[in-house]
N, C-alpha and C positions, 0 to 999 in steps of 0.2 A: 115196704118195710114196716114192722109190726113197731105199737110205740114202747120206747125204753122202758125200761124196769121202774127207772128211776125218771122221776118228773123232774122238768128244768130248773135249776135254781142258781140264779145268779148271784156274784155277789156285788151289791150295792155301796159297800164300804170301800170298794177301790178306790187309792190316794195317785195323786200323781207329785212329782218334786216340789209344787207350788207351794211354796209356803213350810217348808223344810228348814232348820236350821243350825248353826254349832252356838251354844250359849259358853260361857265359863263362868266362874268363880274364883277369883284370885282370892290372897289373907286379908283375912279380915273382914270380907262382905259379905254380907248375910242373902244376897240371891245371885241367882245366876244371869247374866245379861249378852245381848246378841255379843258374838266376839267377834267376827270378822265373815263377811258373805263369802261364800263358795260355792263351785260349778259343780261338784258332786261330792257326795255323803260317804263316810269312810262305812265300811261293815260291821255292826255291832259287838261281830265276835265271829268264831269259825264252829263247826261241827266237831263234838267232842271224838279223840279218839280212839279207835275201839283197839280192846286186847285181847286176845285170846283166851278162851278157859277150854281149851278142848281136851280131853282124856284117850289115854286107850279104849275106855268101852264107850266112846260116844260114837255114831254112825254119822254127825255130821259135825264140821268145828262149828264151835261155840264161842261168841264173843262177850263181853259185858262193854260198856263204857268209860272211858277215860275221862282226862284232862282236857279243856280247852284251850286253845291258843287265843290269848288276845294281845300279843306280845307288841303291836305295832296297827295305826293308824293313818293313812293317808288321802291326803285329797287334794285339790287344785284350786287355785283361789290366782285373780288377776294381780299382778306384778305394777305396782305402783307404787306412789311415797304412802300412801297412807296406810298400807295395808304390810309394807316393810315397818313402819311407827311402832304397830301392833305385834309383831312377830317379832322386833327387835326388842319391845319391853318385856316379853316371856320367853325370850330364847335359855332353853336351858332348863327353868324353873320349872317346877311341877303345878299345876292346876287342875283344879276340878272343873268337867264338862261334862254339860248337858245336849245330847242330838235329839233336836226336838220334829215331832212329824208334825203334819198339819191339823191332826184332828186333835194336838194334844197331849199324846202320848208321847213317851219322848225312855230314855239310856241314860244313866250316869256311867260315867269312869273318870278314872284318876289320870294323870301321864306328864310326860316331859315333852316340852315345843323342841323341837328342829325345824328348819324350810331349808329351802334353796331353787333358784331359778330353773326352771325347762330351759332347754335350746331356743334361739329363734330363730321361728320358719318364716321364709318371705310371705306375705299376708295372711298370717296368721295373726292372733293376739298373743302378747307376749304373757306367758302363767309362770306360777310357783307352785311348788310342791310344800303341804305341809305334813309335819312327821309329829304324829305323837306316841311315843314309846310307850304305854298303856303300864300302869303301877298297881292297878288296882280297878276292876269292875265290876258292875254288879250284873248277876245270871239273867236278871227278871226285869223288864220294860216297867214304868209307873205312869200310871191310867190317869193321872191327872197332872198337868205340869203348873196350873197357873196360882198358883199358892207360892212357887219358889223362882217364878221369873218375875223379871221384873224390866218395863216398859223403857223404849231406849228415846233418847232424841233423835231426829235425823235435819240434814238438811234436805230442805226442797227446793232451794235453787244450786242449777248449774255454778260450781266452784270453781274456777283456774286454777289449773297446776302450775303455770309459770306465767309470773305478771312481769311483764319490761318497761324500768321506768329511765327516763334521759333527766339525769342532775337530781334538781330539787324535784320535779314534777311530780303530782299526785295520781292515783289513780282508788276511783269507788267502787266498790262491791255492793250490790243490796243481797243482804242475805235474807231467806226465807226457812223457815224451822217449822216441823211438827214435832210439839204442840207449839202452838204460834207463839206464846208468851213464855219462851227460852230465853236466858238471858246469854247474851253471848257478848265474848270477850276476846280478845287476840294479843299475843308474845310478837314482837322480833328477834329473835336470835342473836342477830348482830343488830345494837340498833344505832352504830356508826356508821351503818350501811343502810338502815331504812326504819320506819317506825311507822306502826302500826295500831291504831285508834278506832273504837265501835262508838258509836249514839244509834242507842237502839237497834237497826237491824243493817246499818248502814258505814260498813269497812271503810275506813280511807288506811292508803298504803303509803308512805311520803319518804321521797329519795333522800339520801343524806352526802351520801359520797357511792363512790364510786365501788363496785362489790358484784356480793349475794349475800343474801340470807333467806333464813324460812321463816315464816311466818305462820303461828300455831292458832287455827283459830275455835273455840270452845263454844259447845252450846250448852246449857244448862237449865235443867227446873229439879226442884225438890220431889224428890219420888221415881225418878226417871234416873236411866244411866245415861251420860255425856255424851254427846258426837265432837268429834273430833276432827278437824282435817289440816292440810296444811300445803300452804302455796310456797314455791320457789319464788322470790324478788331477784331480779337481776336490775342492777343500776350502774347506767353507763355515763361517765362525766360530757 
């Protein structure tokens, strides 16, 4: 075989999902911050569509180009309290989002939140669907994002979703954060049912009566966006 015309050229810049993301911007903030993790990236946008211009004296039809659809967004995200939290404080409302790639590059558009749960299949993980009705997008990718995002908290230790306490009994959580020096804080919901106290990184959960609540617990540093999560207290007399 004689060699190709064309010499091999690969391309180097291939991205894979790592490190992919959905940012938002609710009223009022001035950057966009991670909004909720998901197991795959909705499509930017569709292929505009084409119309015809073809004439009696043309020999073959002729098209120009259309409109774009970006009328609607979906994607999959795991089914849990904290990630209902998120979807339940923008159900409805309109935001601006940021789909960030990993090199940086990243989409705005405009849109309205929906979700709603998949089916469940026996072992499977149990998902959601989220729905964003697209209001407003832009045609063109922007080559640099980190001028307008902006750095989130996270936790790094294992958090429970449902802590079981008998009466009064207490139970501790050590929480761990990046960046280390987050100030975290925590709500009871009901706290005729339990009460909930931080000294520095270290949760006490404490029964009161007999119940449930939730308990909201906040991470915090100046500059950064919040983490958030939030455990089920079941207390049994």
């Amino acid at each position: 075989m004689s060699d190709p015309i064309i010499k091999a050229i690969d391309d180097n810049r291939a991205m894979s999902d790592i490190g992919s993301a959905i940012f938002a911007k609710r009223a009022g903030q001035s950057k966009y911050s991670l909004w909720l993790p998901v197991s795959d990236m909705p499509a930017t946008g569709t292929a505009p569509e084409t119309i015809e211009k073809t004439v009696t004296t043309s020999r073959t039809k002729n098209y120009i180009f259309g409109r774009k659809d970006s009328s609607q967004k979906e994607f999959t995200f795991m089914a849990h309290r904290d990630n209902f939290m998120i979807l339940k404080q923008d159900y409805n409302k309109e935001l601006e989002f940021l789909q960030v790639n990993p090199d940086g590059t990243g989409w705005k558009f405009k849109g309205y939140v929906s979700f709603y749960q998949d089916a469940v299949s026996l072992g499977a993980m149990i998902s959601g669907k989220g729905v964003i009705t697209v209001s407003q997008a832009d045609e063109l990718p922007i080559d640099d994002v980190t001028d307008i995002i902006q750095e989130s908290v996270i936790f790094t230790s294992a958090v429970p979703d449902v802590v079981n306490i008998s009466g009064t009994g207490t139970q501790t959580i050590i929480l761990g954060t990046d960046p280390s020096d987050a100030t975290i804080t925590a709500t009871s919901a009901t706290t005729g049912v339990a009460t909930a106290t931080v000294s520095t990184n270290e949760l006490t959960i404490t029964g009161v009566a007999a119940g449930s609540s939730i308990v909201t617990i906040t991470a915090a540093k100046t500059g950064c966006a919040n983490a958030v999560t939030h455990i089920l207290v079941r207390v049994t007399a």
